[in-house]
C-alpha positions as CSV (number, residue, x, y, z in Angstrom):
1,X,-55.5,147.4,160.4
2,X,-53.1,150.0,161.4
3,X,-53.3,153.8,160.2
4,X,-49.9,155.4,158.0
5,X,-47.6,157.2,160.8
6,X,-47.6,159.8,158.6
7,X,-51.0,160.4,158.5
8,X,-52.1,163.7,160.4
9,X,-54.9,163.6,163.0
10,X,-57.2,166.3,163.0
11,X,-58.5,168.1,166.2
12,X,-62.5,168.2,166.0
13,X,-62.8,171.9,167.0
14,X,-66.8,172.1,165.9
15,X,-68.5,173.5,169.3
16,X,-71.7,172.0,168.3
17,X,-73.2,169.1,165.9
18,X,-74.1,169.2,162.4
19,X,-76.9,168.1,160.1
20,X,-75.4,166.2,157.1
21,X,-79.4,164.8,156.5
22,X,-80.6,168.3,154.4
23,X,-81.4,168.4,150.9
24,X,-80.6,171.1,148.2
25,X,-78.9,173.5,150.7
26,X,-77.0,176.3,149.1
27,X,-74.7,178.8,149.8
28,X,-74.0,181.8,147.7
29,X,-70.3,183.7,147.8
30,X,-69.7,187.1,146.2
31,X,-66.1,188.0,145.8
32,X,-65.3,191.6,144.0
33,X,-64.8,191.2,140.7
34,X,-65.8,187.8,140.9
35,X,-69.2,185.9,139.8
36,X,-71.4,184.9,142.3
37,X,-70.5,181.8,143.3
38,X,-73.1,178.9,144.4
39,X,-72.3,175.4,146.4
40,X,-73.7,172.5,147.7
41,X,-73.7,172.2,151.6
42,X,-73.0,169.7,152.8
43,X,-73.3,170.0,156.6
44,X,-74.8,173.1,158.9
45,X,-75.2,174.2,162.2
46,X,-75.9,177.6,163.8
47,X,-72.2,178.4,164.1
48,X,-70.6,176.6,160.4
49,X,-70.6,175.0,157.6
50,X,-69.0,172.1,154.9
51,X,-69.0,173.7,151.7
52,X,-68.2,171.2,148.3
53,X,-66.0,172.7,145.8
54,X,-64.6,171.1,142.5
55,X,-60.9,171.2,143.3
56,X,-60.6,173.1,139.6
57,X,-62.7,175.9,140.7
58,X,-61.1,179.6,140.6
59,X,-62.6,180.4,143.6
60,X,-59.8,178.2,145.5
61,X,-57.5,180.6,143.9
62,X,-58.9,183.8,145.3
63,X,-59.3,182.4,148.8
64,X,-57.5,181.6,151.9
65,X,-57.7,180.4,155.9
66,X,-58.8,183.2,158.0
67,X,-60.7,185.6,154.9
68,X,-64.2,187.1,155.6
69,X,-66.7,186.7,153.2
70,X,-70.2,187.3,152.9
71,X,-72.4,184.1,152.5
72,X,-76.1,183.9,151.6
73,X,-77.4,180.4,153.0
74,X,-80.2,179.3,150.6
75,X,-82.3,176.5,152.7
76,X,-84.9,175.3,150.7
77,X,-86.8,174.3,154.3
78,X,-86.3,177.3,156.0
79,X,-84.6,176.3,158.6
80,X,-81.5,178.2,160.0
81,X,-78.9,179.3,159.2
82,X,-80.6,181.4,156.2
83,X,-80.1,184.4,154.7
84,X,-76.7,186.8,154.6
85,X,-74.4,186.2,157.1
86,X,-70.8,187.3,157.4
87,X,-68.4,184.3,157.4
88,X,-64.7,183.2,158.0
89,X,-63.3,180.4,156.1
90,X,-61.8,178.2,158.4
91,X,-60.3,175.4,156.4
92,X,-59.8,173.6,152.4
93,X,-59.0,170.3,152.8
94,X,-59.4,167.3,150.2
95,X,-62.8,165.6,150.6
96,X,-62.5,162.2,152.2
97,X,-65.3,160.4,150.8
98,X,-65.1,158.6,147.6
99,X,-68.4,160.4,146.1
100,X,-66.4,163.6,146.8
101,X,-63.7,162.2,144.2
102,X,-62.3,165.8,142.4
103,X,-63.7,168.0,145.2
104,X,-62.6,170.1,148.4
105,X,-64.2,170.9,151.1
106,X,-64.4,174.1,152.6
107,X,-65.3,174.9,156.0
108,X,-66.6,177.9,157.1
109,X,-67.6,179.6,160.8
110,X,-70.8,181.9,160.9
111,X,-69.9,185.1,162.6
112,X,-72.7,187.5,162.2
113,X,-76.0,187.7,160.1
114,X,-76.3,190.9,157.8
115,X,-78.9,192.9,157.4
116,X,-79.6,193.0,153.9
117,X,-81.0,196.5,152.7
């Protein structure tokens, strides 16, 4: 089976691995003027993240490649990253999976944990 010429390759850029095997793992995004905003995640590491979005959402209107937002990881285990961290989105692309059918996923690199007051 041969793939469509036209189809574009993507470079895996990820410097480390992610867990897809966690359960009810949140993340939280705050825009100004804007709801709070709450998605499933679908994989993690230390440095990123696969957000899922419905493809109808407003928030795909108010964001773009390269903005900094603040992210609140909710991990119902614990386990890292959780908390408020600052974070760049890094990509929106259509979800490939067919149980993502009307979804996006957004990607998103880690760059700091805040310090929340």
């Amino acid at each position: 089976m041969s793939k469509d010429p036209t189809e574009k390759m993507t470079e895996e850029k990820r410097q480390e691995s992610r867990s897809t095997q966690i359960q009810n793992y949140r993340v939280e995004i705050k825009l100004v003027g804007e709801p709070i905003y709450q998605f499933r995640v679908v994989d993690v590491s230390s440095k990123g993240a696969g957000l899922l979005v419905n493809e109808n959402s407003r928030f795909l209107k108010k964001i773009e490649v390269g903005q900094v937002v603040d992210a609140d990881f909710i991990s119902p285990q614990g386990s890292n990253p959780s908390g408020l961290y600052q974070a760049e989105i890094r990509h929106i692309t259509q979800a490939d999976e067919s149980r993502y059918k009307g979804l996006r996923l957004v990607g998103i690199r880690i760059r700091e944990k805040l310090i929340q007051a």
